[in-house]
Backbone as XML, in Angstrom:
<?xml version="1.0"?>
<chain id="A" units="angstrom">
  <residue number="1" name="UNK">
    <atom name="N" x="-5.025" y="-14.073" z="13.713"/>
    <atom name="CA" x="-3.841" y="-14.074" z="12.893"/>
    <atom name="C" x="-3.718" y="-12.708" z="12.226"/>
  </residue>
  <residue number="2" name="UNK">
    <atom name="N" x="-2.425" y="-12.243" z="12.072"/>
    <atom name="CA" x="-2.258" y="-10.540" z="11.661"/>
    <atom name="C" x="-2.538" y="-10.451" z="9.817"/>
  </residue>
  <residue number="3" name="UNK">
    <atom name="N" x="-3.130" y="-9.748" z="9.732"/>
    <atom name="CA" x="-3.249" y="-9.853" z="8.380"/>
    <atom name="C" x="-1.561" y="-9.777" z="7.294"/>
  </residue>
  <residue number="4" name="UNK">
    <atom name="N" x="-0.977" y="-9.338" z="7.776"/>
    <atom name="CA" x="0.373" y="-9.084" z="7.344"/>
    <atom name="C" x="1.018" y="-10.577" z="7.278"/>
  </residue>
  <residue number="5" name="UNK">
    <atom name="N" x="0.450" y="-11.490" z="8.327"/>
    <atom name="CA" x="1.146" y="-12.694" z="7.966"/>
    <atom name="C" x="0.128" y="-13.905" z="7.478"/>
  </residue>
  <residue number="6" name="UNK">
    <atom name="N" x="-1.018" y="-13.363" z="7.062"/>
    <atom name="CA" x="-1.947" y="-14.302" z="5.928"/>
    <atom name="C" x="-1.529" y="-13.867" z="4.550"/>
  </residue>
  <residue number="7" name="UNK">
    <atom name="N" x="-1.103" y="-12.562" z="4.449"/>
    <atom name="CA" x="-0.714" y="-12.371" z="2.809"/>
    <atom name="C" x="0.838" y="-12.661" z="2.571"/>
  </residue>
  <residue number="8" name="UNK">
    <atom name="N" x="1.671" y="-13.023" z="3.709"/>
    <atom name="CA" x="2.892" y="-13.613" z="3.680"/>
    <atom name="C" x="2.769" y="-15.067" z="3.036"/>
  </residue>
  <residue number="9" name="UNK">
    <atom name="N" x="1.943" y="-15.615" z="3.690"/>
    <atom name="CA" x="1.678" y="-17.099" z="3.798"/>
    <atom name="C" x="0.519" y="-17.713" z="1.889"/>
  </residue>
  <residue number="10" name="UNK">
    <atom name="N" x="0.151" y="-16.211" z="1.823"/>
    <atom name="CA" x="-0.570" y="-16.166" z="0.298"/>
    <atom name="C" x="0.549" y="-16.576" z="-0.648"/>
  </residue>
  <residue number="11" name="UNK">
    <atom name="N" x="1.865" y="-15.741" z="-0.835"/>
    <atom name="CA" x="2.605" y="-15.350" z="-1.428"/>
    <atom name="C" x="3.561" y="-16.403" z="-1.296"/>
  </residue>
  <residue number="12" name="UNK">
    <atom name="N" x="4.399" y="-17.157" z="-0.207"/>
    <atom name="CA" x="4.643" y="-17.995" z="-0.167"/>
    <atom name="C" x="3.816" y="-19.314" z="-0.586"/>
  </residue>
  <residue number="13" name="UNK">
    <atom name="N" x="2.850" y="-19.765" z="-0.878"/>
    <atom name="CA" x="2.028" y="-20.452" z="-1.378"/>
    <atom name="C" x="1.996" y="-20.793" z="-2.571"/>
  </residue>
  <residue number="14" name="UNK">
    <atom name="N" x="1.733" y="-19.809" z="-3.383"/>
    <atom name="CA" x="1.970" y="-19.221" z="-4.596"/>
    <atom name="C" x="2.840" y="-19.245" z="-5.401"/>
  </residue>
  <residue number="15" name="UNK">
    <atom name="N" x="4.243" y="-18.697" z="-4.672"/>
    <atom name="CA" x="5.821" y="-19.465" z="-4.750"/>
    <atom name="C" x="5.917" y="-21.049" z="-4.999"/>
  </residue>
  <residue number="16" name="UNK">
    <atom name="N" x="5.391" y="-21.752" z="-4.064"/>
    <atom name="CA" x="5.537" y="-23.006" z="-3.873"/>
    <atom name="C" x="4.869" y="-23.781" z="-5.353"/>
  </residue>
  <residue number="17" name="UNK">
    <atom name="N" x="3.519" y="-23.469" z="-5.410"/>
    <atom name="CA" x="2.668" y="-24.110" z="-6.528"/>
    <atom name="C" x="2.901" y="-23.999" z="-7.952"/>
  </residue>
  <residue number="18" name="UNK">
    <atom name="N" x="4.027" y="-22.674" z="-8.088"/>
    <atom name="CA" x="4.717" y="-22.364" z="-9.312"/>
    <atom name="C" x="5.844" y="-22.791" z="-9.143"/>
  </residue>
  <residue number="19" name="UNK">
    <atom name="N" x="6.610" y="-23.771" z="-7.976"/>
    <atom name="CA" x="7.766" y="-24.182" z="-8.277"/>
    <atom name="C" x="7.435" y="-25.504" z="-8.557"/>
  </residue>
  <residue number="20" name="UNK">
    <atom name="N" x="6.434" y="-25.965" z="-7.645"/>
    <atom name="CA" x="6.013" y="-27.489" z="-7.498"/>
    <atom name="C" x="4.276" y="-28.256" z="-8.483"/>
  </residue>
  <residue number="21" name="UNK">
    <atom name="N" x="4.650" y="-27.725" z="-9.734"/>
    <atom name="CA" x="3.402" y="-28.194" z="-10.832"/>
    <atom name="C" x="2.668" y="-29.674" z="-10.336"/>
  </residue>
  <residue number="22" name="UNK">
    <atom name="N" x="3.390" y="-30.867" z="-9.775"/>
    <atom name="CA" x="3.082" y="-31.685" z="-9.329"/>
    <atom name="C" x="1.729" y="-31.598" z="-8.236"/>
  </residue>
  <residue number="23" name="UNK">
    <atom name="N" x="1.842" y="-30.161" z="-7.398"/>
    <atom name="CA" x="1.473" y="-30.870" z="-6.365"/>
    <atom name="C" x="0.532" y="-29.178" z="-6.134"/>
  </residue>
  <residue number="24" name="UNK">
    <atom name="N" x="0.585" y="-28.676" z="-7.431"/>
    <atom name="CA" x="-0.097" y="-27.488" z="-7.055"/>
    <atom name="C" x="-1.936" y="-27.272" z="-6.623"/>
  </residue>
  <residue number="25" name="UNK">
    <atom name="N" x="-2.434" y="-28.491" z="-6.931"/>
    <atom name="CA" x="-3.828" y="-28.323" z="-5.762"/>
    <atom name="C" x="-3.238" y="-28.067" z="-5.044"/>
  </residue>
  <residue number="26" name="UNK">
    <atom name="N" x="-2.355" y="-28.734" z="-4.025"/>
    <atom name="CA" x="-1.977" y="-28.372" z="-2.262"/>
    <atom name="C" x="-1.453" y="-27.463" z="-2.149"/>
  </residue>
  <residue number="27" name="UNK">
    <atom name="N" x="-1.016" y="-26.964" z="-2.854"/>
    <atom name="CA" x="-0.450" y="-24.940" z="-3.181"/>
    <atom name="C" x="-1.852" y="-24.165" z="-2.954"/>
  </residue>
  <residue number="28" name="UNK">
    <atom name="N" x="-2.810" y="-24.136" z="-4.026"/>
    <atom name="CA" x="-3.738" y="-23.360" z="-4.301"/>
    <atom name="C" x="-4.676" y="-23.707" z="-2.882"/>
  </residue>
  <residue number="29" name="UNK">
    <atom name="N" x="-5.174" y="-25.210" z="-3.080"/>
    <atom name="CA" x="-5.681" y="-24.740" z="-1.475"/>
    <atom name="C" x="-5.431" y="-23.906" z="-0.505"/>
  </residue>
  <residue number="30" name="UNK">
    <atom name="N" x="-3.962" y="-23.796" z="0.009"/>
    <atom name="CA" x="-3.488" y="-23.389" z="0.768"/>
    <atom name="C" x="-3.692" y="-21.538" z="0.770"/>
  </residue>
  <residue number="31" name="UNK">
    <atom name="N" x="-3.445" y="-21.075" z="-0.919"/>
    <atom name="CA" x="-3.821" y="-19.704" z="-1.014"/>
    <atom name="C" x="-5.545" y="-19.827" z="-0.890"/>
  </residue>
  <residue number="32" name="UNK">
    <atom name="N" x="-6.244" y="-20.544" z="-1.521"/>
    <atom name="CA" x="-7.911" y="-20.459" z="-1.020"/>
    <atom name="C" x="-8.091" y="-19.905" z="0.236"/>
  </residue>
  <residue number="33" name="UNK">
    <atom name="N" x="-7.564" y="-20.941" z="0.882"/>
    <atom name="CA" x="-8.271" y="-20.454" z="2.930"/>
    <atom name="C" x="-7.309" y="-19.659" z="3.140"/>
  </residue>
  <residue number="34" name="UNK">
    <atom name="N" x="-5.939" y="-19.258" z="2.902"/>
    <atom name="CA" x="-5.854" y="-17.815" z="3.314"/>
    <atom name="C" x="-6.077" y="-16.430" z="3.074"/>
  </residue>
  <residue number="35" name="UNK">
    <atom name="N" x="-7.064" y="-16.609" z="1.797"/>
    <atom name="CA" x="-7.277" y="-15.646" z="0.968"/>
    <atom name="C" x="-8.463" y="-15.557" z="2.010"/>
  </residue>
  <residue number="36" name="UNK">
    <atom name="N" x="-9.106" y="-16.575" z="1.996"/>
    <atom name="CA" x="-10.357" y="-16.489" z="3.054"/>
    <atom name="C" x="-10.435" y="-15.800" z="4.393"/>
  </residue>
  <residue number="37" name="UNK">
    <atom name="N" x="-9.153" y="-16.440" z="4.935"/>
    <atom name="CA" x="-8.632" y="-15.718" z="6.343"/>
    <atom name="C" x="-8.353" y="-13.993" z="5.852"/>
  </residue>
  <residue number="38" name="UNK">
    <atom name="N" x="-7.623" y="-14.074" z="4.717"/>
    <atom name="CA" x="-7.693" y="-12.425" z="4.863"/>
    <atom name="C" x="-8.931" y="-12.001" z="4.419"/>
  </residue>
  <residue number="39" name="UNK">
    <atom name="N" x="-9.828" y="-12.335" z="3.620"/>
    <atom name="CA" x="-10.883" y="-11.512" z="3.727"/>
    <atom name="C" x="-11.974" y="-11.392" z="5.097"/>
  </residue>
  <residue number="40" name="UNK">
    <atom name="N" x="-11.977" y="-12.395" z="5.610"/>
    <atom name="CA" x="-12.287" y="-12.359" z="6.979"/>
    <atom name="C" x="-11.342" y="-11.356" z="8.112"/>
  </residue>
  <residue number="41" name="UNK">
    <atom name="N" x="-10.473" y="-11.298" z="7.902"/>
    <atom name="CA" x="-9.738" y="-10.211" z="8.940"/>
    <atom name="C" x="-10.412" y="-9.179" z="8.240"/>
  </residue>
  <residue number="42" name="UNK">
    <atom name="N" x="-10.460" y="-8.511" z="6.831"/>
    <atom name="CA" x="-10.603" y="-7.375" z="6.626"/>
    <atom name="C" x="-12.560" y="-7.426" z="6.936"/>
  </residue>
  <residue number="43" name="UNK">
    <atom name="N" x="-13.111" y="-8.326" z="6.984"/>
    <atom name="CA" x="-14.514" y="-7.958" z="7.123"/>
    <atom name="C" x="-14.399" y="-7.621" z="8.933"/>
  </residue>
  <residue number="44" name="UNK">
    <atom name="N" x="-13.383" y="-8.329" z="9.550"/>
    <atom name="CA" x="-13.502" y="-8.102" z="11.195"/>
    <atom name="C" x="-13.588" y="-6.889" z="11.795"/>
  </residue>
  <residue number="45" name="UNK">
    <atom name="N" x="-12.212" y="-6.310" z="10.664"/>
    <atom name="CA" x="-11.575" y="-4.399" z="10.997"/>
    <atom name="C" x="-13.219" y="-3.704" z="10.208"/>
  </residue>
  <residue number="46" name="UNK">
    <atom name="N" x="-13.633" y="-4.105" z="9.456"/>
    <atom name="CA" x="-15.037" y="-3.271" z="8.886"/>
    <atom name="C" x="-15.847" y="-3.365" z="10.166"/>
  </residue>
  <residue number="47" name="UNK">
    <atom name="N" x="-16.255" y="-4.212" z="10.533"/>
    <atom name="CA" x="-17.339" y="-4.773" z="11.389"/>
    <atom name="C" x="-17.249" y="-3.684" z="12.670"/>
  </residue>
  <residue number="48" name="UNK">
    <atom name="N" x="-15.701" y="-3.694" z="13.358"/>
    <atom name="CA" x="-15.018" y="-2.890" z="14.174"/>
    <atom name="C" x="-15.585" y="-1.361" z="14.192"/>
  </residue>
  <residue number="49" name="UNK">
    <atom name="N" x="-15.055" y="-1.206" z="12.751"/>
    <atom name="CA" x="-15.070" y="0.423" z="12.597"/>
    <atom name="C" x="-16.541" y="1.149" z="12.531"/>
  </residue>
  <residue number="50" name="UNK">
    <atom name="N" x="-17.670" y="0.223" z="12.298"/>
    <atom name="CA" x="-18.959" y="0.669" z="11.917"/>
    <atom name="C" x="-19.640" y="-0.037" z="13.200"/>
  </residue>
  <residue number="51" name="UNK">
    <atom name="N" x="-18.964" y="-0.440" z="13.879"/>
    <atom name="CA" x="-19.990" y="-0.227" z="15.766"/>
    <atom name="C" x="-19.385" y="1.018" z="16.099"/>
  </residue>
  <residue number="52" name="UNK">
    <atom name="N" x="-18.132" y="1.291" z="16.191"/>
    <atom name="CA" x="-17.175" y="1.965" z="16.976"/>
    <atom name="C" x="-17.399" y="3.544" z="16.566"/>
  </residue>
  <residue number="53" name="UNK">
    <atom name="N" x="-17.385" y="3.897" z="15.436"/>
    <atom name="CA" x="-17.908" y="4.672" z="14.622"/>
    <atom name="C" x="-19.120" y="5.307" z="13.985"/>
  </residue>
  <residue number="54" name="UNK">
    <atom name="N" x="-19.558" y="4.582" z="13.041"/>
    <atom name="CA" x="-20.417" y="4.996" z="12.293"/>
    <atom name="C" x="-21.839" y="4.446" z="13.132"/>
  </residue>
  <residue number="55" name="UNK">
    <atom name="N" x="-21.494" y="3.881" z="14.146"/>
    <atom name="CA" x="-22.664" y="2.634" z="15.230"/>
    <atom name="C" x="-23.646" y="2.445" z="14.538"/>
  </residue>
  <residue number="56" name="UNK">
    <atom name="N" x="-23.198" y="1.280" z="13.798"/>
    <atom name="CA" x="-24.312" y="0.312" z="13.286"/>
    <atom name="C" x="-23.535" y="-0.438" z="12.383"/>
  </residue>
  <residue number="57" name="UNK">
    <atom name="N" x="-24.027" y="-1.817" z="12.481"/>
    <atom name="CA" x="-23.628" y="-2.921" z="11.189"/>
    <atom name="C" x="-24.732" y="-2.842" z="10.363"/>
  </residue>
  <residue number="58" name="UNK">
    <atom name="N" x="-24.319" y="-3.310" z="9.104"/>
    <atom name="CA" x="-25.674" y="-3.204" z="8.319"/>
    <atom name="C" x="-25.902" y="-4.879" z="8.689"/>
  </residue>
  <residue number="59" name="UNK">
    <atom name="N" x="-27.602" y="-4.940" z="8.822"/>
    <atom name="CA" x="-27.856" y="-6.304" z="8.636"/>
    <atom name="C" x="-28.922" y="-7.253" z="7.572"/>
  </residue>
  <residue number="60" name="UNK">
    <atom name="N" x="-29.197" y="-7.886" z="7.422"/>
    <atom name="CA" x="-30.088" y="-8.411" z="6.622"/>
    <atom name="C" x="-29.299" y="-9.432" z="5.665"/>
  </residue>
  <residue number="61" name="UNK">
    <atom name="N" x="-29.667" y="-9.648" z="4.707"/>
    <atom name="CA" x="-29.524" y="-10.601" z="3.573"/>
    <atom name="C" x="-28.178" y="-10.415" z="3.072"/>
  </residue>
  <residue number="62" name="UNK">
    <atom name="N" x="-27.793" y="-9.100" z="2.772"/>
    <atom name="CA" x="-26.862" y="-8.564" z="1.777"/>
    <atom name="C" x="-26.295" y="-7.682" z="2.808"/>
  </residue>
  <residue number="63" name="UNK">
    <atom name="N" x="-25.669" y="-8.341" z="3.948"/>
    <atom name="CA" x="-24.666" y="-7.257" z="5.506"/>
    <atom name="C" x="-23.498" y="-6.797" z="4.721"/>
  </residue>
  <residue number="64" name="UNK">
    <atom name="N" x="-23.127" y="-8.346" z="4.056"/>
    <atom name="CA" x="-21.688" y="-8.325" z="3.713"/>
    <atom name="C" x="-21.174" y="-7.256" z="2.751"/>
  </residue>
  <residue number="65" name="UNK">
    <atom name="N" x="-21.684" y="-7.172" z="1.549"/>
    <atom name="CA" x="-22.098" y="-6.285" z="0.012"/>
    <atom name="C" x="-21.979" y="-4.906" z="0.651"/>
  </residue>
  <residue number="66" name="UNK">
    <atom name="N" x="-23.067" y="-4.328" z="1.708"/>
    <atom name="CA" x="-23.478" y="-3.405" z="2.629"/>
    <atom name="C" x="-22.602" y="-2.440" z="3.408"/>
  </residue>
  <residue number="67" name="UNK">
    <atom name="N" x="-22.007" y="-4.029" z="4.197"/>
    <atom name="CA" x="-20.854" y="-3.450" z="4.861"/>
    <atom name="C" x="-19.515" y="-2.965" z="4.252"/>
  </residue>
  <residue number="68" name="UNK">
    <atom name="N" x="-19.144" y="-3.624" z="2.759"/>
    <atom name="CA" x="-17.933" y="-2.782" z="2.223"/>
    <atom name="C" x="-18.591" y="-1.391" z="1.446"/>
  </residue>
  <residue number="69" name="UNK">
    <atom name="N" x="-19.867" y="-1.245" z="1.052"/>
    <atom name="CA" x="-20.264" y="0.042" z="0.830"/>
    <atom name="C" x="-20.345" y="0.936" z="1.915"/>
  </residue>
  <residue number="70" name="UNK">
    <atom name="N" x="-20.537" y="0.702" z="2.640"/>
    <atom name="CA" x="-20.573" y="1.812" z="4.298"/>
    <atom name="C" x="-19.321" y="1.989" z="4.412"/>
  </residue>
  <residue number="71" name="UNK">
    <atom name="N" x="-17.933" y="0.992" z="4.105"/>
    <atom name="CA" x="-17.036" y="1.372" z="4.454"/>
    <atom name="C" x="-16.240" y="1.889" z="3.585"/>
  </residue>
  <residue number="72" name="UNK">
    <atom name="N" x="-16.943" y="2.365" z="2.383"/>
    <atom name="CA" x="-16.127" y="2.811" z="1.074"/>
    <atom name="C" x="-16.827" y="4.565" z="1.065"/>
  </residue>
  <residue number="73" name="UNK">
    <atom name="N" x="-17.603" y="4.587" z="2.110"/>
    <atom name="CA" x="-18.215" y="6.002" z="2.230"/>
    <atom name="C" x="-17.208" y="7.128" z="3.564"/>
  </residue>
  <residue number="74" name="UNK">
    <atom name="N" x="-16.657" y="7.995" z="3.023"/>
    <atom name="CA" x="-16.368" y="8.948" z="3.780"/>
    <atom name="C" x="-17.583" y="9.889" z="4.908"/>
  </residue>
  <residue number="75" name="UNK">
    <atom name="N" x="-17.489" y="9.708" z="6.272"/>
    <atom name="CA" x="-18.098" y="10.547" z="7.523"/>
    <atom name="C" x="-17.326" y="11.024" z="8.065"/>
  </residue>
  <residue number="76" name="UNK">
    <atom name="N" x="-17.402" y="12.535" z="7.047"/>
    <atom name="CA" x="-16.603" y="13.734" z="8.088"/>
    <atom name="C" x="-17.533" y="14.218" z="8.764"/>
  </residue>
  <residue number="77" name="UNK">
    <atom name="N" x="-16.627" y="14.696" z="9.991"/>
    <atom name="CA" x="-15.541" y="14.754" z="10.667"/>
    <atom name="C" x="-14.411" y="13.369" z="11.065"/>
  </residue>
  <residue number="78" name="UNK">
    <atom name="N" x="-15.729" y="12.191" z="11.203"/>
    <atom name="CA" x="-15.173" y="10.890" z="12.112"/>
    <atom name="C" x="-14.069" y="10.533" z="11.504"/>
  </residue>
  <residue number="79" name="UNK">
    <atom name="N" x="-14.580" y="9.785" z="9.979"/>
    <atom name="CA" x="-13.102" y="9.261" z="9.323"/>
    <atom name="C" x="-13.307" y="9.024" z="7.938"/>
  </residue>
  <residue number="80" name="UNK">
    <atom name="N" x="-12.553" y="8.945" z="7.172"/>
    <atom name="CA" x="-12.255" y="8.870" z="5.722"/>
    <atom name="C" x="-12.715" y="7.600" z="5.439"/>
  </residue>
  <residue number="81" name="UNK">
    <atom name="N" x="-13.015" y="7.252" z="3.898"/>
    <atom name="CA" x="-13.296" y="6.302" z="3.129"/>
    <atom name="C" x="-12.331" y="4.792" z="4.152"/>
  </residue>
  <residue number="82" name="UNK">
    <atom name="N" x="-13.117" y="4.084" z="4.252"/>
    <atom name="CA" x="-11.205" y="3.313" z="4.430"/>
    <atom name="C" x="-11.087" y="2.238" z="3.294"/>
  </residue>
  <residue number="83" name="UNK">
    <atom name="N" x="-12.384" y="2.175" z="2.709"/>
    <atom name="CA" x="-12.176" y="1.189" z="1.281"/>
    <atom name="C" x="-12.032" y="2.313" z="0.260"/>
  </residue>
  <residue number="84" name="UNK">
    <atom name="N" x="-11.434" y="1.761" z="-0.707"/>
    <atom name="CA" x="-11.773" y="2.583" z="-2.423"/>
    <atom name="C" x="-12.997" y="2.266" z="-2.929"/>
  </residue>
  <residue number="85" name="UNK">
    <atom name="N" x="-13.506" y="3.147" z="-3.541"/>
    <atom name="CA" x="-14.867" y="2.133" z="-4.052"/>
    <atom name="C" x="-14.800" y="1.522" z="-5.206"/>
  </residue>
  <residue number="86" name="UNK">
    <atom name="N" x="-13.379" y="1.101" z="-5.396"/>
    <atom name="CA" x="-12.903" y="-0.057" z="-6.513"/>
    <atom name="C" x="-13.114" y="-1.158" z="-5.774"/>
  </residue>
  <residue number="87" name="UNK">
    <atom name="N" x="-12.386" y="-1.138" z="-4.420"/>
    <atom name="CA" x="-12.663" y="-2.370" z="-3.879"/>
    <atom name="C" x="-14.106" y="-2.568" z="-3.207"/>
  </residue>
  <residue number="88" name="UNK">
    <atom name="N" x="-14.879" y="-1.883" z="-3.106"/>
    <atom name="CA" x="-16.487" y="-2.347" z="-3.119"/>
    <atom name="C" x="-17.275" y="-3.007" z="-4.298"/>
  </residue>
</chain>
């Protein structure tokens, strides 16, 4: 699923649970697992860029933590930061 249309589907969600107070668990769920789905797309494009690139995933206990620090690090020549290291 494109990430462009999990944060569509966030936002519409969101919409819904602030129109519909009744029934807003089934709103918020709905932003839960797509919040999930997008953080999973964005761990997919990390995962991507650090075989393809930097060749290597980090692994062990703490990949995940790891892997947005590797990807909040700039390797010139290859490629720029692609996280902020706000979002790490």
């Amino acid at each position: 699923m494109a990430l462009k249309h999990v944060v569509s589907r966030i936002k519409r969600s969101m919409a819904l649970a602030r129109e519909h107070s009744q029934e807003q668990d089934v709103y918020l769920d709905s932003v839960a697992l797509n919040l999930h789905d997008f953080y999973t797309g964005l761990e997919r494009v990390s995962k991507r860029v650090a075989e393809m690139i930097d060749e290597g995933v980090p692994t062990g206990r703490n990949w995940h933590r790891d892997l947005l620090r590797q990807m909040a690090k700039e390797y010139p020549p290859f490629r720029p930061a692609v996280l902020s290291e706000k979002t790490e």
